[in-house]
FIKOLRO-916937 format. One record per residue: residue in one letter; x, y, z of N, C-alpha, C, O in turn. Coordinates in steps of 0.05 Angstrom, whole numbers, padded with zeros to 5 digits, always signed. Layout:
% residues N
aXYZXYZXYZXYZ ...
This chain:
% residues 178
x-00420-00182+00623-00442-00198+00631-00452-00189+00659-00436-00181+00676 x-00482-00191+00663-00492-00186+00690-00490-00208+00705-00492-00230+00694 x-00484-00206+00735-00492-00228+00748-00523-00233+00753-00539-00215+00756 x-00529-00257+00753-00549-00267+00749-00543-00291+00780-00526-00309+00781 x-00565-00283+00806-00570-00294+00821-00587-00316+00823-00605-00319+00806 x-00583-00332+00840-00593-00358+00850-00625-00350+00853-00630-00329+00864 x-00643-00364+00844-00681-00356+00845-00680-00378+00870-00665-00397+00876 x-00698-00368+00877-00719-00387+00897-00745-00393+00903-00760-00379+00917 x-00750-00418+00888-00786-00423+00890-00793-00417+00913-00783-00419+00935 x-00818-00404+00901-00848-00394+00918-00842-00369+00935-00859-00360+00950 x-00811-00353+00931-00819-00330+00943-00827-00327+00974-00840-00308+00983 x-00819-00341+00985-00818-00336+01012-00816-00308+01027-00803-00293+01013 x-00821-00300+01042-00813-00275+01061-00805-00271+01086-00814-00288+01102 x-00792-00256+01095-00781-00249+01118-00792-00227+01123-00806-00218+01106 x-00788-00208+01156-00797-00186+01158-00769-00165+01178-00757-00171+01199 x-00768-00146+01166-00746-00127+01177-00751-00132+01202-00774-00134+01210 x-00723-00136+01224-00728-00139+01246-00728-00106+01269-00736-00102+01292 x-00717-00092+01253-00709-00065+01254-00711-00044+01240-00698-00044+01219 x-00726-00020+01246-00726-00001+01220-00699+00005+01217-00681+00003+01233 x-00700+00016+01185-00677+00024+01174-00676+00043+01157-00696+00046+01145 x-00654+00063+01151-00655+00088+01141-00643+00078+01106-00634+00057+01098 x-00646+00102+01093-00637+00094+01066-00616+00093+01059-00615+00086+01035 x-00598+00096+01069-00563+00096+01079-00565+00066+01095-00542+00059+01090 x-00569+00057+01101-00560+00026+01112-00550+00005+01093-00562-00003+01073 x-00533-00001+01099-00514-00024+01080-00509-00057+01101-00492-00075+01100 x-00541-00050+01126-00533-00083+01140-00562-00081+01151-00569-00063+01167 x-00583-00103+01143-00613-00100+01151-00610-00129+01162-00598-00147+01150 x-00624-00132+01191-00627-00146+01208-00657-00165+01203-00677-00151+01204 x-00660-00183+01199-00685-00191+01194-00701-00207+01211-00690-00205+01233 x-00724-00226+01214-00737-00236+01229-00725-00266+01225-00727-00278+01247 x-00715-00280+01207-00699-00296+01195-00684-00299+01170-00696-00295+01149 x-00665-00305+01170-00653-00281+01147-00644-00316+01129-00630-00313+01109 x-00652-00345+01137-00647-00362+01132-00663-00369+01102-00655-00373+01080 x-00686-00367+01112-00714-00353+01085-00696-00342+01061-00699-00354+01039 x-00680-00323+01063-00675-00312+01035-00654-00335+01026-00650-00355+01039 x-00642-00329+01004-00616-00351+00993-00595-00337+00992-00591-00313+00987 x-00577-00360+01000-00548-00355+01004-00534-00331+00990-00540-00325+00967 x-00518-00319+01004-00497-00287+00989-00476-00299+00974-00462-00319+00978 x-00477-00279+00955-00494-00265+00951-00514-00270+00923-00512-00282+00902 x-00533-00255+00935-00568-00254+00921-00574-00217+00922-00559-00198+00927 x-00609-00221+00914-00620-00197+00916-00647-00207+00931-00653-00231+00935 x-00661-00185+00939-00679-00188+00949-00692-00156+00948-00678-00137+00942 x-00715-00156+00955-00742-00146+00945-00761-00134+00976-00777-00148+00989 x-00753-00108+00981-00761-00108+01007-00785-00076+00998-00780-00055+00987 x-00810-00087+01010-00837-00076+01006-00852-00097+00988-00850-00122+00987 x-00869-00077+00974-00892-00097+00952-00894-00070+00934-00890-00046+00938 x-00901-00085+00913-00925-00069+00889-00898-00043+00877-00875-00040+00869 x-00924-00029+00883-00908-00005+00873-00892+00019+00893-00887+00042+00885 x-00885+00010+00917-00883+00014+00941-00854-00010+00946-00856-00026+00964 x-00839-00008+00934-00813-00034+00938-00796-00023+00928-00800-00008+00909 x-00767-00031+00943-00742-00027+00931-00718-00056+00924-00713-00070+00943 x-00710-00060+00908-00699-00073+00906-00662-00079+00912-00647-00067+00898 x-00651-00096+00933-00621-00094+00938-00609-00116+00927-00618-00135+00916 x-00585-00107+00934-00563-00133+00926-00543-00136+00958-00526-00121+00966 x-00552-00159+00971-00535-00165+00986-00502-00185+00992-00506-00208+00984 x-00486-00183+00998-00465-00202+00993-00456-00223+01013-00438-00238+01008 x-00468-00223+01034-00466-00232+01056-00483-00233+01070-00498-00213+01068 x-00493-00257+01094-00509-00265+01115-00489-00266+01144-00466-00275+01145 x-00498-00259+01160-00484-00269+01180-00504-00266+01213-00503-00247+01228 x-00522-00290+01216-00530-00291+01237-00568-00293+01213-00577-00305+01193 x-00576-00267+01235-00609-00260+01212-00594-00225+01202-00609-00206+01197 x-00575-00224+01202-00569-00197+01188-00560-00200+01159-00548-00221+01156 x-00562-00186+01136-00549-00178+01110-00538-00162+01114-00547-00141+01125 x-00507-00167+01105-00495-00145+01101-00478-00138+01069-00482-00147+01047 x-00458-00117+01079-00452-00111+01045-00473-00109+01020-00473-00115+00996 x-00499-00094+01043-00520-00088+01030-00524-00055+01002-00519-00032+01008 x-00533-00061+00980-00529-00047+00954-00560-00034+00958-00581-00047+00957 x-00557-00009+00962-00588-00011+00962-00609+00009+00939-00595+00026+00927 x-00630+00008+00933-00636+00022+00909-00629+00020+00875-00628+00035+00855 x-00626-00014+00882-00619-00027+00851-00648-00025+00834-00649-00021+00809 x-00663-00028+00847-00683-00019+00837-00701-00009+00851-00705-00020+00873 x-00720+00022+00842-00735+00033+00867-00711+00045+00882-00687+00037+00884 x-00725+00069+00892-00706+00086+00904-00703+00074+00931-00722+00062+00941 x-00679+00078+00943-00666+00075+00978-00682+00084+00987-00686+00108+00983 x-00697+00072+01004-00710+00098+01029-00715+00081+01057-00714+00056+01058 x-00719+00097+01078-00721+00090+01101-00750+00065+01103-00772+00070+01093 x-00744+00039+01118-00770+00021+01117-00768+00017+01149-00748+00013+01162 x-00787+00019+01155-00801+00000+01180-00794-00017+01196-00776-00029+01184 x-00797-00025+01214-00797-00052+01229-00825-00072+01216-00848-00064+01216 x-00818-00093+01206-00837-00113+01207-00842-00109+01175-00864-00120+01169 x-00830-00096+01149-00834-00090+01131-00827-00122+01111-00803-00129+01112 x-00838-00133+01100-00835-00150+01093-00813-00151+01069-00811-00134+01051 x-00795-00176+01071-00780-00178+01045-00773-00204+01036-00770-00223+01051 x-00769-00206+01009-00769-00227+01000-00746-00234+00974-00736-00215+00963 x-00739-00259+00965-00727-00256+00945-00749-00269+00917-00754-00291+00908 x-00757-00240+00912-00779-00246+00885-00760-00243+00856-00739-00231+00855 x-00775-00259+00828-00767-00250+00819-00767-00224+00801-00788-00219+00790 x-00741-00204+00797-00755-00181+00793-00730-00166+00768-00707-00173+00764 x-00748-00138+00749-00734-00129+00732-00708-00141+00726-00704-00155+00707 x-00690-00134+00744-00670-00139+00750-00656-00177+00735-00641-00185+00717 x-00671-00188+00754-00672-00219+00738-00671-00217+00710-00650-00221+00698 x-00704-00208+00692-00709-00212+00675-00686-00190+00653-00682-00199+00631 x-00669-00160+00661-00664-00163+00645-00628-00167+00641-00612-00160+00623 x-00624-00179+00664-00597-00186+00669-00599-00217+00648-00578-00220+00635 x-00617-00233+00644-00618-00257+00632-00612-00242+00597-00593-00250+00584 x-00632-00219+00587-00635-00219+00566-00609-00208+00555-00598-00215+00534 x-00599-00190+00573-00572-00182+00568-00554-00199+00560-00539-00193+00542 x-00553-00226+00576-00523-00241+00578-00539-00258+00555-00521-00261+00539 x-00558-00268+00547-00566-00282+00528-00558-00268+00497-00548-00278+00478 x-00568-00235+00503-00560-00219+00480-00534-00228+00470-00528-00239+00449 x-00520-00220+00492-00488-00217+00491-00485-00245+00480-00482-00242+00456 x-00484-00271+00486-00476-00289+00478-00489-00300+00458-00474-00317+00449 x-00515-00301+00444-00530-00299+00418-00534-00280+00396-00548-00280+00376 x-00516-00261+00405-00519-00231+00385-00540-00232+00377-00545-00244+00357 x-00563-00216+00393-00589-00212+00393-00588-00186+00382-00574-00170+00393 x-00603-00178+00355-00606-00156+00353-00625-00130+00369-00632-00144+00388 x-00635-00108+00372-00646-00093+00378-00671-00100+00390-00680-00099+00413 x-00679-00108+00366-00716-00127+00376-00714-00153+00391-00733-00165+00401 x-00684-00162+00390-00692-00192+00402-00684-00211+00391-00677-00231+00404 x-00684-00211+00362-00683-00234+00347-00652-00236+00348-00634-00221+00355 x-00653-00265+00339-00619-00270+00327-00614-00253+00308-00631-00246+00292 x-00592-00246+00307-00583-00226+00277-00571-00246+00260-00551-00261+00262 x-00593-00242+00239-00584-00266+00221-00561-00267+00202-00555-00287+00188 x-00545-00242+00203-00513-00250+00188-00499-00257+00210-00476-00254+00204 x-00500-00268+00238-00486-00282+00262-00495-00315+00253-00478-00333+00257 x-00519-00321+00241-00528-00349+00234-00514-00373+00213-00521-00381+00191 x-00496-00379+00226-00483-00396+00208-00501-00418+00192-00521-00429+00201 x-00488-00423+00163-00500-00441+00153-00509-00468+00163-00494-00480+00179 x-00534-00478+00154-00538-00498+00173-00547-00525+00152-00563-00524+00134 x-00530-00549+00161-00537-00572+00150-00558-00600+00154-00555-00620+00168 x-00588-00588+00131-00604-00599+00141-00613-00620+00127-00636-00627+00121 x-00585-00636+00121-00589-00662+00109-00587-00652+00082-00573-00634+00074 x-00604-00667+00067-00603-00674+00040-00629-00677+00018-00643-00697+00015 x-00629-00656+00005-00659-00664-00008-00662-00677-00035-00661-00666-00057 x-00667-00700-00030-00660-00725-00047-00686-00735-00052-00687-00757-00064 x-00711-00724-00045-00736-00732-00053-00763-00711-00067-00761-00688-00058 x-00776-00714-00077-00798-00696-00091-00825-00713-00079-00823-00737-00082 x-00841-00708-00071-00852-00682-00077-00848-00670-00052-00828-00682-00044 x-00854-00654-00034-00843-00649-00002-00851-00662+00016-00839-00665+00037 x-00884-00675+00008-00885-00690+00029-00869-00709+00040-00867-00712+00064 x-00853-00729+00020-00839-00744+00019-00814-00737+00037-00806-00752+00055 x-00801-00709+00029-00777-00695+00044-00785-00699+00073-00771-00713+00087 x-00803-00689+00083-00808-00682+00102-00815-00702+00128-00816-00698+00152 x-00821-00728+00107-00824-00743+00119-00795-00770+00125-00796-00793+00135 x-00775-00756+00113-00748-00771+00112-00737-00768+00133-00737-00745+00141 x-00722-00788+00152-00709-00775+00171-00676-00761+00182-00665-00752+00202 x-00667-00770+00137-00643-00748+00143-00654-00722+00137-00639-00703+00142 x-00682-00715+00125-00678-00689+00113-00670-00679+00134-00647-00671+00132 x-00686-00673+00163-00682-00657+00177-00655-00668+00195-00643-00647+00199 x-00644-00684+00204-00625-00691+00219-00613-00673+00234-00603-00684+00254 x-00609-00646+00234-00601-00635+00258-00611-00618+00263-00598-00597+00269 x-00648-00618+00259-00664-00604+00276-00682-00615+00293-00677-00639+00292 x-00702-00612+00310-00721-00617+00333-00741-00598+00331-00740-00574+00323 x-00762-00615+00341-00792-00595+00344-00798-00593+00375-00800-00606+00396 x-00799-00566+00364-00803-00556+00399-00827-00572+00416-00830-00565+00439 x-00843-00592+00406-00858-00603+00421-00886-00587+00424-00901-00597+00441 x-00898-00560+00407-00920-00557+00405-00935-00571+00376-00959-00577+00376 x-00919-00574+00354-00940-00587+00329-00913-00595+00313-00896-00579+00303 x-00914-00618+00312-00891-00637+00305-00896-00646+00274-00878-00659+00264 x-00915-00642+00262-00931-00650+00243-00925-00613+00219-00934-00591+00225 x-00911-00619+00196-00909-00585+00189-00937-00588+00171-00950-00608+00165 x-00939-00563+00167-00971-00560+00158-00961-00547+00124-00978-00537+00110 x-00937-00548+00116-00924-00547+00090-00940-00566+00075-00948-00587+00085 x-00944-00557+00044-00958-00564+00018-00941-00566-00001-00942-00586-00016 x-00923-00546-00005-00904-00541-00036-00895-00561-00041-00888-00580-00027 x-00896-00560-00070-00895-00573-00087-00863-00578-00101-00856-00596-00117 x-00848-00556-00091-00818-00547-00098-00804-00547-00070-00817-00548-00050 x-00774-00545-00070-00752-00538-00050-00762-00504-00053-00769-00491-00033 x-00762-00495-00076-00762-00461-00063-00788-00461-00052-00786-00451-00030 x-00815-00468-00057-00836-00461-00049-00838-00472-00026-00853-00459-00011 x-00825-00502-00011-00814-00500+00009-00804-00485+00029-00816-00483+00050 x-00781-00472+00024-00763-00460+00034-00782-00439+00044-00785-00436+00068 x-00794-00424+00025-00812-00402+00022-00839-00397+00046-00849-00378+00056 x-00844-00429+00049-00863-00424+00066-00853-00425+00092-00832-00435+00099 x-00882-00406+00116-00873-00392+00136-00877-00413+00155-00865-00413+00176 x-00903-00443+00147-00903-00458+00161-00881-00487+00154-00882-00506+00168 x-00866-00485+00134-00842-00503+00136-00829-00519+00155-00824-00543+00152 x-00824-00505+00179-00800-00512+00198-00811-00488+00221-00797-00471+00233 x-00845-00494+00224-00843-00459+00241-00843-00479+00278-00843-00468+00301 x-00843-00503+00274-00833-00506+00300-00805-00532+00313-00802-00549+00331 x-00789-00518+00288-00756-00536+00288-00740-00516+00299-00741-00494+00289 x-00722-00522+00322-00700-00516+00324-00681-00526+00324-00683-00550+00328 x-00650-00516+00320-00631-00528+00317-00615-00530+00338-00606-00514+00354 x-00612-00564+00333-00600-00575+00362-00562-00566+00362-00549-00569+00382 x-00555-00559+00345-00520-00561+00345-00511-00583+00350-00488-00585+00342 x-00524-00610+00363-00508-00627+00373-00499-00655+00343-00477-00661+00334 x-00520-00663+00340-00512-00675+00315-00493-00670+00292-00482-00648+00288 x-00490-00689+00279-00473-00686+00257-00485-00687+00233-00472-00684+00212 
């Protein structure tokens, strides 16, 4: 699993209080209180012109036990070079990783559906579907994600049910029920 650092709304910035070479493992800042607690990462330049570190420690307005070139190459910055803790690559794919890892995400993303255990969605004890659908054990241990709560399903059958793509296209399963 990746570590996955503490975010901090709105991105705030600091500014190098000292230039520094690309070999530095301790950057001195203008307030080093701005970034969040060690260890974090942080994001020193802009655009396409930034390198990304991993620091492990604060002490005073300095970082130290500084990692540098986690993302974007190490290189020498400025005095007054701005930095910040944005969120960046790094974040996004340290999340998808440990999510992979612990959802067995296949290749593209999706769940891999022989990891999908069978799931118990009640009981279909009524005809025609509208009726199912409108029961509140059929679904019992699923939830609508809160964009269209209402399924836009017609069939006339459990398979032609099953079959359709708008069925259940905004239920997920809670695990928590019985």
């Amino acid at each position: 699993m990746k570590e996955i650092y503490p975010a901090q709304a709105n991105s705030p910035a600091a500014m190098l209080s000292d230039s520094i070479t690309a070999e530095a493992t301790s950057i001195t800042l203008s307030d080093a209180d701005i970034l969040p607690t060690a260890p974090n990462i942080a994001v020193i330049g802009s655009s396409d012109n930034a390198e990304t570190i991993i620091y492990t420690a604060k002490s005073g307005n300095q970082l130290t036990g500084v990692t540098r070139g986690v993302e974007g190459a190490a290189k020498a910055w400025p005095s007054g070079t701005i930095i910040a803790r944005n969120f960046t690559a790094y974040d996004y794919n340290s999340l998808v990783e440990n999510v992979g890892q612990k959802a067995n995400l296949d290749s593209s993303g999706k769940l891999n559906s022989q990891e999908v255990p069978d799931i118990d969605c009640g009981v279909w004890v009524s005809d025609p579907v509208m009726i199912h659908n409108n029961d509140s054990a059929a679904h019992k241990n699923m939830k609508a994600d809160g964009n269209n709560t209402q399924s836009a399903d017609t069939s006339s059958s459990l398979e032609e049910h099953i079959a359709s793509p708008q069925a259940h296209q905004n239920l997920i399963i809670d695990g928590n029920e019985s």
